[in-house]
PDB file of N, CA, C and O in Angstrom:
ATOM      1  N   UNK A   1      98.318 103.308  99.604  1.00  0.00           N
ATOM      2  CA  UNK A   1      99.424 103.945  98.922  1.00  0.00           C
ATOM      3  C   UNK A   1      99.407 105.456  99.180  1.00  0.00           C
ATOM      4  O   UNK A   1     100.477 105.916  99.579  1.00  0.00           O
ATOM      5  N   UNK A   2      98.378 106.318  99.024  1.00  0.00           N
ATOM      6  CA  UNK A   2      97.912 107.623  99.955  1.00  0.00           C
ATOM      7  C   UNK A   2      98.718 107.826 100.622  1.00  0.00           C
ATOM      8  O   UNK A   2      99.796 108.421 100.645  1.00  0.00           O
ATOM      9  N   UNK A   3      97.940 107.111 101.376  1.00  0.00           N
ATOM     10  CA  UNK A   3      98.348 107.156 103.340  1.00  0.00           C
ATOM     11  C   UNK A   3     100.339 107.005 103.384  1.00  0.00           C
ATOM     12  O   UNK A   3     101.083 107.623 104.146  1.00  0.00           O
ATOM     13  N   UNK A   4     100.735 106.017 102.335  1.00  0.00           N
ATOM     14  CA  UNK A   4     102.305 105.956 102.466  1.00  0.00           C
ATOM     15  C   UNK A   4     102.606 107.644 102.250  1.00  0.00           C
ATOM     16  O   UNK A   4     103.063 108.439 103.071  1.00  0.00           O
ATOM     17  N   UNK A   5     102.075 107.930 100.509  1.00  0.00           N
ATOM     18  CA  UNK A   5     103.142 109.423 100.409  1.00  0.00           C
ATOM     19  C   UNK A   5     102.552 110.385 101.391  1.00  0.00           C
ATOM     20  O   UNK A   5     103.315 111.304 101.688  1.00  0.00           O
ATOM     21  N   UNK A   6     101.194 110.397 102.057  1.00  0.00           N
ATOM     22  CA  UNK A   6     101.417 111.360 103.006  1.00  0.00           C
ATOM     23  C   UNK A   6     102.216 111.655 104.063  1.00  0.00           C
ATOM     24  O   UNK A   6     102.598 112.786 104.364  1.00  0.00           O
ATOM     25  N   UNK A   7     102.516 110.466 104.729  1.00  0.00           N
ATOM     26  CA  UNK A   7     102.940 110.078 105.606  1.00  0.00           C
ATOM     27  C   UNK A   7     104.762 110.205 105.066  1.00  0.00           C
ATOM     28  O   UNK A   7     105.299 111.046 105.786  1.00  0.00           O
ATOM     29  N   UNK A   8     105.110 109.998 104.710  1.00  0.00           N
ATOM     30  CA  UNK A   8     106.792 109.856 103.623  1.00  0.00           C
ATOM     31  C   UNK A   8     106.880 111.640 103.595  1.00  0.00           C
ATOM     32  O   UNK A   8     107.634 112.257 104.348  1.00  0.00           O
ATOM     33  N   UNK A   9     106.004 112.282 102.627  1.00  0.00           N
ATOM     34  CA  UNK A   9     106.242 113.979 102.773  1.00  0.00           C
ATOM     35  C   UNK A   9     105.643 114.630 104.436  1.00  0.00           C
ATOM     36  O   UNK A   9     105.423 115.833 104.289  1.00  0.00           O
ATOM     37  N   UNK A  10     105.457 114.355 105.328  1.00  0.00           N
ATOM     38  CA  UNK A  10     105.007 114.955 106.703  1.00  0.00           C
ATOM     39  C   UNK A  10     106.933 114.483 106.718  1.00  0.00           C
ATOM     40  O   UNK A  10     107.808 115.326 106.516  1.00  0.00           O
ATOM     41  N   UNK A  11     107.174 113.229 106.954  1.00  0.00           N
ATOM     42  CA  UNK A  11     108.554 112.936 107.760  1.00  0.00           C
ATOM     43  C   UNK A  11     110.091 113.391 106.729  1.00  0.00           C
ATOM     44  O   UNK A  11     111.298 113.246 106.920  1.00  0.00           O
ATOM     45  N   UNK A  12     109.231 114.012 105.565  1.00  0.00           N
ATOM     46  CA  UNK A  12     110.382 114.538 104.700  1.00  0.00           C
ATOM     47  C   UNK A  12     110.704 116.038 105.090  1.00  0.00           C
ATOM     48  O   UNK A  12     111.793 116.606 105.176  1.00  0.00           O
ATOM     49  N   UNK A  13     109.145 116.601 105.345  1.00  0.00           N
ATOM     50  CA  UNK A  13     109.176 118.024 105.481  1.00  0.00           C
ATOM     51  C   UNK A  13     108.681 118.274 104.171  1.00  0.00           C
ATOM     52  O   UNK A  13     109.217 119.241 103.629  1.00  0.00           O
ATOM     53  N   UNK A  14     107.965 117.787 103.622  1.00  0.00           N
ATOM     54  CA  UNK A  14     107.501 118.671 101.734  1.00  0.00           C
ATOM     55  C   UNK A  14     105.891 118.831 102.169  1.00  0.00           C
ATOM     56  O   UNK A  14     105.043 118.075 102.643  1.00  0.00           O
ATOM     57  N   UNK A  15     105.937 120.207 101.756  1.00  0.00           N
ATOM     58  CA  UNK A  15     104.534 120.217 101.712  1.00  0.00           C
ATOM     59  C   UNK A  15     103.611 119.965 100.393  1.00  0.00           C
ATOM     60  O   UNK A  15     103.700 120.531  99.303  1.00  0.00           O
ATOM     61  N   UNK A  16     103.009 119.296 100.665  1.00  0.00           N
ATOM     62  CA  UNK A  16     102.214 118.657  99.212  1.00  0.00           C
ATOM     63  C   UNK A  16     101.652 119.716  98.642  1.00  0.00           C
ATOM     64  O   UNK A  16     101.905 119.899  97.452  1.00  0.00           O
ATOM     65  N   UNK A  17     100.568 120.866  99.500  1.00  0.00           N
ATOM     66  CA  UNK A  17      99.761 121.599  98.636  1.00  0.00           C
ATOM     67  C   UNK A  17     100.878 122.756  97.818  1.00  0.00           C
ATOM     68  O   UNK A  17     100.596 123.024  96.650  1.00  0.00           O
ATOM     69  N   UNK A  18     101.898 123.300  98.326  1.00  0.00           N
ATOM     70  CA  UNK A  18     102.729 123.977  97.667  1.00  0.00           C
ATOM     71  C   UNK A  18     103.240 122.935  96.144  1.00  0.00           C
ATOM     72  O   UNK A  18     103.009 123.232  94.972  1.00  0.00           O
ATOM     73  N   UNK A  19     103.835 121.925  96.560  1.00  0.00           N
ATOM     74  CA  UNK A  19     104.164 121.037  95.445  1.00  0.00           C
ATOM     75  C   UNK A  19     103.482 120.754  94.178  1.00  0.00           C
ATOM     76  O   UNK A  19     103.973 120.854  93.053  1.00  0.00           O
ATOM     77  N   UNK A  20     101.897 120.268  94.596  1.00  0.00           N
ATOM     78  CA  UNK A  20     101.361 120.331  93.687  1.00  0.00           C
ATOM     79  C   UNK A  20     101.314 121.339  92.790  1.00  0.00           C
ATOM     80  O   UNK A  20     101.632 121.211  91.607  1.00  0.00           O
ATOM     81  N   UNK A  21     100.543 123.358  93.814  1.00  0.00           N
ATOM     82  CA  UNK A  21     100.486 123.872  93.000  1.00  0.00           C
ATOM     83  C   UNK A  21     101.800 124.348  91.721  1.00  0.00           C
ATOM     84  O   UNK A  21     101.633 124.807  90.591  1.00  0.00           O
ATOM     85  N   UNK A  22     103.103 124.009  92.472  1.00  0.00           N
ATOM     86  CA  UNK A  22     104.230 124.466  91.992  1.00  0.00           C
ATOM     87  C   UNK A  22     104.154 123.174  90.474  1.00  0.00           C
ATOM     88  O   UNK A  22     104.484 123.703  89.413  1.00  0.00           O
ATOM     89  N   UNK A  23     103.852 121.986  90.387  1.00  0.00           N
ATOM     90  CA  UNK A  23     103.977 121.484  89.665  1.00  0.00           C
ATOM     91  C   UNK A  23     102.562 121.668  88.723  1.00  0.00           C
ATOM     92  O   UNK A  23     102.593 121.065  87.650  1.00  0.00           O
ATOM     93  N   UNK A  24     101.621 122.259  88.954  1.00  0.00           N
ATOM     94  CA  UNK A  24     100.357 122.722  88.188  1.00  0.00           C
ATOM     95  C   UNK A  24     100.890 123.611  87.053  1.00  0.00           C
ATOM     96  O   UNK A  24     100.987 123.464  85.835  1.00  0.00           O
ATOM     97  N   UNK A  25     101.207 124.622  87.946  1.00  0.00           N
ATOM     98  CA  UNK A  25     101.970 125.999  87.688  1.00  0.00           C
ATOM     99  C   UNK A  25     103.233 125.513  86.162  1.00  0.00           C
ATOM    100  O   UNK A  25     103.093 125.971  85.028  1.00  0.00           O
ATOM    101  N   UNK A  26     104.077 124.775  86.469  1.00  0.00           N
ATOM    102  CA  UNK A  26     105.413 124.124  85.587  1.00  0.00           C
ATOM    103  C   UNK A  26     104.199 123.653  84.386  1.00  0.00           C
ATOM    104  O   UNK A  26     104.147 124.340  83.366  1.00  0.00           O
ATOM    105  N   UNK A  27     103.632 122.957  84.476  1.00  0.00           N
ATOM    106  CA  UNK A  27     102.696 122.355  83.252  1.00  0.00           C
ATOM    107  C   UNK A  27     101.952 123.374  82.292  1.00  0.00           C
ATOM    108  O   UNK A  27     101.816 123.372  81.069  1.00  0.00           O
ATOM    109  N   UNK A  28     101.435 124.415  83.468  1.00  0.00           N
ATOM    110  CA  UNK A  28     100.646 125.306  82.638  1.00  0.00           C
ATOM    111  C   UNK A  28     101.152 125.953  81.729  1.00  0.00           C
ATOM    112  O   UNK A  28     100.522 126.315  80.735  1.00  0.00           O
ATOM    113  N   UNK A  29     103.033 126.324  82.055  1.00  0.00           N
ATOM    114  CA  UNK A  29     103.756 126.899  81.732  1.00  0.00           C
ATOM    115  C   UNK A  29     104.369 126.247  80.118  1.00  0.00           C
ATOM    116  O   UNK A  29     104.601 126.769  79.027  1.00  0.00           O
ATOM    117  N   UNK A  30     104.444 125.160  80.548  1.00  0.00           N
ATOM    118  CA  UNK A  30     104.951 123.927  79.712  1.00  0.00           C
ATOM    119  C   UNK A  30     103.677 123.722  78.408  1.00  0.00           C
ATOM    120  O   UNK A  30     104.054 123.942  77.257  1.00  0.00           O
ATOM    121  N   UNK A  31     102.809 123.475  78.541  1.00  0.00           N
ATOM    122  CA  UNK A  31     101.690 123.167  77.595  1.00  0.00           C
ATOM    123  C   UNK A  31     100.476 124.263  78.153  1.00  0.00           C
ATOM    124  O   UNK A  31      99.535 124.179  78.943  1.00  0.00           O
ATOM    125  N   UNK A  32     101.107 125.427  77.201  1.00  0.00           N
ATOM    126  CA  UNK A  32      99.382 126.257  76.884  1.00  0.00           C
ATOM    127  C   UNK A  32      98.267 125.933  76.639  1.00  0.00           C
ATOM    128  O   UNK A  32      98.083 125.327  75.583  1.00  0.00           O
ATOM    129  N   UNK A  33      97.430 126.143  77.286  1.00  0.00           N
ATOM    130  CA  UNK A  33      96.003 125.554  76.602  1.00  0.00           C
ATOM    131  C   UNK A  33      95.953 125.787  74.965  1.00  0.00           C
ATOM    132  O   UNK A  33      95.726 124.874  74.172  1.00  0.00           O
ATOM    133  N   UNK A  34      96.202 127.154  74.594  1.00  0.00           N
ATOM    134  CA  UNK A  34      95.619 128.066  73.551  1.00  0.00           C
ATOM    135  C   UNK A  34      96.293 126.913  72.611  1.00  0.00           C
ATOM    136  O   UNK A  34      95.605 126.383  71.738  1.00  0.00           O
ATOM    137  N   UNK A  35      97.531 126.573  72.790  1.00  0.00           N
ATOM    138  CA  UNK A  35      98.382 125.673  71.692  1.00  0.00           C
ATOM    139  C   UNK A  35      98.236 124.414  71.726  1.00  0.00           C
ATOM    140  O   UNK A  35      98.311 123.826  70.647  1.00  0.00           O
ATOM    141  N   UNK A  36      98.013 123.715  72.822  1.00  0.00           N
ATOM    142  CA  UNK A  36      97.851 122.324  73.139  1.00  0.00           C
ATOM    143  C   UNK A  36      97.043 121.866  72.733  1.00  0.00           C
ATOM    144  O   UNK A  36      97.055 121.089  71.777  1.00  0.00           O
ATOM    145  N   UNK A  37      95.804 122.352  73.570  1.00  0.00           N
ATOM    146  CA  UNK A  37      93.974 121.475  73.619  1.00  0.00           C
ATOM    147  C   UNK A  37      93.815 120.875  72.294  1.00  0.00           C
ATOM    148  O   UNK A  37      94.164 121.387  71.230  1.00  0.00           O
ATOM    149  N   UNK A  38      93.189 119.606  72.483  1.00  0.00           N
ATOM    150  CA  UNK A  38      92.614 119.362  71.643  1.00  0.00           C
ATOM    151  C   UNK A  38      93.419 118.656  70.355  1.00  0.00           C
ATOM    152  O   UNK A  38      92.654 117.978  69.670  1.00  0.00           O
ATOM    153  N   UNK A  39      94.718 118.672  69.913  1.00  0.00           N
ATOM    154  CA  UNK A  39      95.658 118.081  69.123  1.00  0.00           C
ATOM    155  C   UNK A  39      96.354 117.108  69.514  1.00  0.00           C
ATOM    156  O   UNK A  39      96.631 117.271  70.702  1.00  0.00           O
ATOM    157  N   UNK A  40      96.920 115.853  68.964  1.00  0.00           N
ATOM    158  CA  UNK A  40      97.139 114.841  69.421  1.00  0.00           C
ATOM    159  C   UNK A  40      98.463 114.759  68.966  1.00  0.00           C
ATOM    160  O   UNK A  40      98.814 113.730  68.388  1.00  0.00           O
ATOM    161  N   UNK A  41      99.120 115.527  69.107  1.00  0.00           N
ATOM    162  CA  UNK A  41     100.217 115.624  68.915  1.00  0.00           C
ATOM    163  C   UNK A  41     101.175 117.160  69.539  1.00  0.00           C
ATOM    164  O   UNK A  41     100.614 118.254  69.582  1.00  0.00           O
ATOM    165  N   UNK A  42     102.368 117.007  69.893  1.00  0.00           N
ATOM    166  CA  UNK A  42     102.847 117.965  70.806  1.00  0.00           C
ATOM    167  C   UNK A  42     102.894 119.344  69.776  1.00  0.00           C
ATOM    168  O   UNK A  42     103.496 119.348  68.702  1.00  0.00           O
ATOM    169  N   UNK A  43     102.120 120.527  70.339  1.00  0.00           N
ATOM    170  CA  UNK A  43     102.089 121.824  69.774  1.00  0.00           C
ATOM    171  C   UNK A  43     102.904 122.342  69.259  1.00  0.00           C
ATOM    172  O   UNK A  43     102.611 123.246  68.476  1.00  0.00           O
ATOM    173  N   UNK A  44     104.858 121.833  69.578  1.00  0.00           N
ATOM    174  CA  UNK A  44     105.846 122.520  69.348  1.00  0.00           C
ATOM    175  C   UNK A  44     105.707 121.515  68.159  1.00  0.00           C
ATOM    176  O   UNK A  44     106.762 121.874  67.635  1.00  0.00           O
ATOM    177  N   UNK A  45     105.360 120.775  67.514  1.00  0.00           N
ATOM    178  CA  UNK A  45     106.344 119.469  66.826  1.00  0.00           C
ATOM    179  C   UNK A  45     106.132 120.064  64.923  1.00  0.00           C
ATOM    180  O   UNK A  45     106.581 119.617  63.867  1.00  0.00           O
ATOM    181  N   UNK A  46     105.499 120.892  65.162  1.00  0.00           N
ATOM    182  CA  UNK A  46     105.236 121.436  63.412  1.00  0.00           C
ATOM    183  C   UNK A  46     106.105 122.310  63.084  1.00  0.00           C
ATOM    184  O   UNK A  46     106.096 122.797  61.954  1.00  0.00           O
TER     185      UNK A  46
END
């Protein structure tokens, strides 16, 4: 399954390591550590 999406983003033109970090980046942005960690429930929801 790997080997498919590598192979699928080479013949798309996406580069994975940009993608990922761009989608690291959106999360970090999205759920702060400082507010998140550790609660089992979403930080905004109080």
């Amino acid at each position: 399954m790997l080997l498919y999406l590598v192979r699928l983003a080479d013949v798309l033109g996406v580069d994975l390591d940009e993608a990922c970090r761009t989608k690291l980046a959106a999360n970090a942005a999205k759920y702060p550590v400082e507010r998140a960690r550790g609660r089992g429930y979403k930080y905004d929801a109080i």
